[in-house]
C-alpha positions as CSV (number, residue, x, y, z in Angstrom):
1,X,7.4,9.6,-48.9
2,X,10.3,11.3,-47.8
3,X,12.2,14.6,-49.2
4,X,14.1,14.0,-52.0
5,X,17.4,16.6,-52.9
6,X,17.1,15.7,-56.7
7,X,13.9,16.8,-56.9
8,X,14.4,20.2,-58.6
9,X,11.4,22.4,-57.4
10,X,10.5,23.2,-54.2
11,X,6.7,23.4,-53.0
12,X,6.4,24.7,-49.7
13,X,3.4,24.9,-47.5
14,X,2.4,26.2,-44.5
15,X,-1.1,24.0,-43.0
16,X,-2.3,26.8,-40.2
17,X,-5.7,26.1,-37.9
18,X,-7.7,28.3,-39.8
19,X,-5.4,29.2,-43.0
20,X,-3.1,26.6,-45.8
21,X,-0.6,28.7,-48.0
22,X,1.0,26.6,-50.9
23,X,4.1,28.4,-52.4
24,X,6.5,27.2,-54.8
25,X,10.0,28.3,-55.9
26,X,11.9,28.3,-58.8
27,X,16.0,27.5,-58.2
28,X,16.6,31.2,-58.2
29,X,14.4,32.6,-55.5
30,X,15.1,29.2,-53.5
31,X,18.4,29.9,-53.0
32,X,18.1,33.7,-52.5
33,X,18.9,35.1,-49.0
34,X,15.9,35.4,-47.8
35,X,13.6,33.1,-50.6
36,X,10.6,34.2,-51.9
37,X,7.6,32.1,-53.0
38,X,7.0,32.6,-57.1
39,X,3.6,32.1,-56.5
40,X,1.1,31.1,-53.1
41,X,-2.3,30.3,-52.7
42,X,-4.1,30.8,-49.7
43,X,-7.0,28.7,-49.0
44,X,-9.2,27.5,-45.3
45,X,-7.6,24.9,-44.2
46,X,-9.2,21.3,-44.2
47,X,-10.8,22.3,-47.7
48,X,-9.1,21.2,-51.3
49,X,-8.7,23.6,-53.8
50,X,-5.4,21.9,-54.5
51,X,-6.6,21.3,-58.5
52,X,-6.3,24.9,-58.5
53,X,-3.1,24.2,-57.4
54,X,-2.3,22.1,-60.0
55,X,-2.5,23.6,-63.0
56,X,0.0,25.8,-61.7
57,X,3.1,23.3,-61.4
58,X,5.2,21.5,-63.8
59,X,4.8,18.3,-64.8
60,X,8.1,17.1,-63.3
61,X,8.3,15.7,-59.9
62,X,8.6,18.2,-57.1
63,X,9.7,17.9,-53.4
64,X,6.9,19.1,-50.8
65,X,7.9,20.2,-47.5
66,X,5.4,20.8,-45.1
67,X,5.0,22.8,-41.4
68,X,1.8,22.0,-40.3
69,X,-0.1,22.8,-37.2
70,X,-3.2,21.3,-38.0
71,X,-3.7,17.7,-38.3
72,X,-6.7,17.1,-40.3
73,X,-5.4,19.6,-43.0
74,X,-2.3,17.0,-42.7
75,X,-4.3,14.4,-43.7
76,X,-6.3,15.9,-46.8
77,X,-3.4,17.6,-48.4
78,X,-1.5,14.1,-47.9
79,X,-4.8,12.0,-49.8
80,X,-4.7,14.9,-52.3
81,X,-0.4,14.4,-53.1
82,X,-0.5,10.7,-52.8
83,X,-3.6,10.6,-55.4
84,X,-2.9,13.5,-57.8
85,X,1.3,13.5,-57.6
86,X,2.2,10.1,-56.5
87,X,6.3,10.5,-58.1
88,X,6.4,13.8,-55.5
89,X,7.8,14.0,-52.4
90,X,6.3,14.8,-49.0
91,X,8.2,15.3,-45.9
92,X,6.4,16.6,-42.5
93,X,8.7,18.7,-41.6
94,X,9.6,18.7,-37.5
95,X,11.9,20.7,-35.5
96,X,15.2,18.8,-36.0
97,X,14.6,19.5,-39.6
98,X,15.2,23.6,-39.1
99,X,18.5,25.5,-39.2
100,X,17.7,26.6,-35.5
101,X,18.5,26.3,-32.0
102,X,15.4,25.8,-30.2
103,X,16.0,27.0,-26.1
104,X,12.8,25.9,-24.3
105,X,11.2,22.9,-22.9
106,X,9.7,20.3,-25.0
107,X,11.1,21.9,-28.4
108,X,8.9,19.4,-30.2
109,X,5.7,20.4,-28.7
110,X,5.9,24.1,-30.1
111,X,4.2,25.3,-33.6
112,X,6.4,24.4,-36.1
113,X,5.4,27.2,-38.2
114,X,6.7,29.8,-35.3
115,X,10.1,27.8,-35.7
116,X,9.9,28.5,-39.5
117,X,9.3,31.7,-38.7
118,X,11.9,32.0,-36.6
119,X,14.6,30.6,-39.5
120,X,13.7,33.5,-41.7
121,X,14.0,36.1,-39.1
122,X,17.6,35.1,-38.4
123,X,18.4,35.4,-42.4
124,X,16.6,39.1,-42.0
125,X,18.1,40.1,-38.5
126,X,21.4,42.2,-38.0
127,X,23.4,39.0,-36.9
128,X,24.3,41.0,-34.1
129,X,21.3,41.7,-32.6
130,X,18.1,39.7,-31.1
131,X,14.6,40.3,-33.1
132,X,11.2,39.4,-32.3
133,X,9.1,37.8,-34.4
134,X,5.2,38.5,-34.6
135,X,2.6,36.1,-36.7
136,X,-0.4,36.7,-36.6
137,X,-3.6,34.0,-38.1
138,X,-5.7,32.0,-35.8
139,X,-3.3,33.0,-32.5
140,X,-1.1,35.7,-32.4
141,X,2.7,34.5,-31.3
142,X,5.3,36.8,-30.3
143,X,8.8,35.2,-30.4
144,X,12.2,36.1,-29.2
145,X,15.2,35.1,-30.6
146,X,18.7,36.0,-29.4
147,X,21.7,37.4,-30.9
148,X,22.7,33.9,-31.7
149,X,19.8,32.9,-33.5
150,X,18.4,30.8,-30.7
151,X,14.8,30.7,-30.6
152,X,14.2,31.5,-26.9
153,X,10.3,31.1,-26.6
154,X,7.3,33.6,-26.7
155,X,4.1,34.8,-26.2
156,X,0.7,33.2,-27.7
157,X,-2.8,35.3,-27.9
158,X,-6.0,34.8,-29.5
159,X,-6.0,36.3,-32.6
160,X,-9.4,38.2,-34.7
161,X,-11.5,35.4,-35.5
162,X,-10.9,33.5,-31.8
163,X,-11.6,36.4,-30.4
164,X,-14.7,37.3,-32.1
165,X,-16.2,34.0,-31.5
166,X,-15.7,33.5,-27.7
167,X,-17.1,37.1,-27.7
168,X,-20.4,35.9,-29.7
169,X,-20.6,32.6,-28.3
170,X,-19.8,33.7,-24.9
171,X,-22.1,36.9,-24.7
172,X,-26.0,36.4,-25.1
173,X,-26.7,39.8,-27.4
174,X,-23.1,40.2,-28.9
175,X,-22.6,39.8,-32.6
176,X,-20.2,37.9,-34.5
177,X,-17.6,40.6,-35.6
178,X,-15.4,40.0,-38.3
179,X,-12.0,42.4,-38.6
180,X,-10.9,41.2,-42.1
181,X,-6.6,41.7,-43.1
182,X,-7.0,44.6,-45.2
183,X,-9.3,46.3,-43.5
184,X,-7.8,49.4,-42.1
185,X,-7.6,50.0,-38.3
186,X,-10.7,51.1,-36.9
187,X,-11.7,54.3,-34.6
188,X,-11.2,53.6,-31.5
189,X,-14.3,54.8,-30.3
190,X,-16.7,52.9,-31.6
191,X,-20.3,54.5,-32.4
192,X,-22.3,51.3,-32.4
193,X,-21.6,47.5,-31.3
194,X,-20.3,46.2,-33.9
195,X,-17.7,49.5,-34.2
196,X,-16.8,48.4,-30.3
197,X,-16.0,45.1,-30.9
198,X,-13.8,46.1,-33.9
199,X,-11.7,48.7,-32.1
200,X,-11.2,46.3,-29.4
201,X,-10.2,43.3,-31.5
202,X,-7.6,45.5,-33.6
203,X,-6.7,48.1,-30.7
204,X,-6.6,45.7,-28.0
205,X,-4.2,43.6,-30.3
206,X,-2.0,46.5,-30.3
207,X,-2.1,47.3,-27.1
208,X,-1.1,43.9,-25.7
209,X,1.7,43.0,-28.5
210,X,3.2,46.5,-27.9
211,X,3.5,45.9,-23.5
212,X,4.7,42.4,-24.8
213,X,7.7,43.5,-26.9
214,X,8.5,46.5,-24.7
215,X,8.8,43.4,-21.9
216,X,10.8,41.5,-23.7
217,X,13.5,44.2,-25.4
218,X,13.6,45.7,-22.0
219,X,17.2,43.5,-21.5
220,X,18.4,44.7,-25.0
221,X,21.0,47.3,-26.1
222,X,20.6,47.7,-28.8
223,X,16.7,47.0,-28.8
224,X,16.0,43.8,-30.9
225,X,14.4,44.5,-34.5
226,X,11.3,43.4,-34.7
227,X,9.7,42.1,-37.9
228,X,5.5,41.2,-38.3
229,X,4.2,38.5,-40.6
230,X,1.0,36.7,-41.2
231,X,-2.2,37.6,-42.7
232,X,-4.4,39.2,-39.7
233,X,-2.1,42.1,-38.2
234,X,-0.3,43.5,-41.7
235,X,-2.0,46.6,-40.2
236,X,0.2,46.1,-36.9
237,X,4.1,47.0,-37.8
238,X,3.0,50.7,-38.4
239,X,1.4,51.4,-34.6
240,X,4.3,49.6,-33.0
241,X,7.1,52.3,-33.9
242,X,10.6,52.0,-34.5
243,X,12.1,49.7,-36.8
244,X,9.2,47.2,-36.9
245,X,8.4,45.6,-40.4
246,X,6.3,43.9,-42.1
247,X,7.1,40.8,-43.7
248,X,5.1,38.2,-45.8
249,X,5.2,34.3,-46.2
250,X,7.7,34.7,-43.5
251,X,7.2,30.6,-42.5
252,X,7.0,29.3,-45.8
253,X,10.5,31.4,-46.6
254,X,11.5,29.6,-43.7
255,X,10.7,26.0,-44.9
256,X,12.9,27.5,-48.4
257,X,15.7,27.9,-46.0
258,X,15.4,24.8,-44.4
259,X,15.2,22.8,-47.9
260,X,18.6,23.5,-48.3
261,X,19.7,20.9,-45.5
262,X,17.3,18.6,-46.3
């Protein structure tokens, strides 16, 4: 199946590594400058609550475009459309699809959810300046792009839950930490393991995307804006001063944008 223009809404989804969001529009906030899901649902990846999903959208055919990361979440959420929706269509979407210049080596091998990313940011940024854009879910990226919009590459970390799991499966006496998105930042010091491991996931998070966007605005003037999205660090955009924000559904926003040249 392949994207269809006369289909009228829009069902965008974002298939992460650890995380599936499935937003939809209506032909108001699709077209808005920066669009905004009506709805999303946010569920682990590779599982199906998609009749949850259902119940939610209208009985005529919709258009489904996709950025996915993760291939076996591909496959179940492509079994689930072809069986439940079969007049719907479903487009992968793939770098060439995006409203973006893409400035690095083997553009087709990067996360296509950092490229949708990336479109939103440019409807957000001062089009005279560069911005960075942070996500944060299963890795932490850090892209730049330039005052023309060009997305010039980036920086990828473990994010929470890798980290916390290399620490507990790599560490004999270590527990398996969880640092949950609304959990507010932790004391630094931390009074007992578990309290350690916290401050370092959060803090140490902090600490290496702040050196990593000094680094990159160093050439700037003006600085580049800087704008955070993604479930795990909504916590971060207040610690990294300035004019950092925080923005949600950034990527699927993104895949909105990128609808309208599809």
């Amino acid at each position: 199946m392949t994207a269809a223009s006369t289909s009228k809404r829009l069902i965008a989804v974002d298939i992460g590594n650890s995380s599936t969001k499935v937003g939809w529009f209506d032909e108001a906030a699709e077209s808005a400058p920066l669009p905004q899901p009506i709805a999303v649902v946010d569920f682990p990846t590779g599982q199906t609550p998609l009749d949850e999903v259902a119940r939610q959208l209208p009985a005529e055919p919709c258009r489904w475009l996709v950025a996915s990361v993760q291939r076996e979440g591909q496959r179940v959420l492509t079994k689930w459309v072809q069986t439940h929706r079969h007049e719907d269509a479903l487009h992968f979407l793939a770098y060439r699809d995006l409203p973006l210049q893409v400035q690095i080596e083997f553009p087709e091998r990067v996360g296509i959810d950092r490229l949708a990313a990336a479109v939103a940011g440019n409807a957000l940024r001062d089009p005279s300046r560069a911005c960075i854009v942070i996500d944060a879910g299963s890795a932490v990226t850090v892209d730049l792009l330039s005052a023309t919009g060009a997305f010039e590459g980036g920086v990828i970390l473990a994010g929470f839950k890798m980290q916390g799991e290399a620490l507990f499966g790599g560490a004999d006496q270590l527990p398996l930490t969880v640092l949950a998105p609304n959990d507010e930042p932790p004391p630094v010091l931390g009074k007992n393991t578990d309290a350690a491991i916290r401050s370092g996931l959060f803090w140490g998070a902090v600490g290496s995307v702040r050196e990593i966007v000094a680094r990159l605005a160093a050439p700037f003037d003006p600085p580049p804006e800087v704008i955070v999205t993604g479930g795990d660090l909504r916590q971060l955009a207040r610690h990294l001063g300035g004019e950092a924000r925080y923005v949600p559904n950034l990527a699927l926003a993104g895949i909105a944008i990128a609808a309208r040249g599809l």
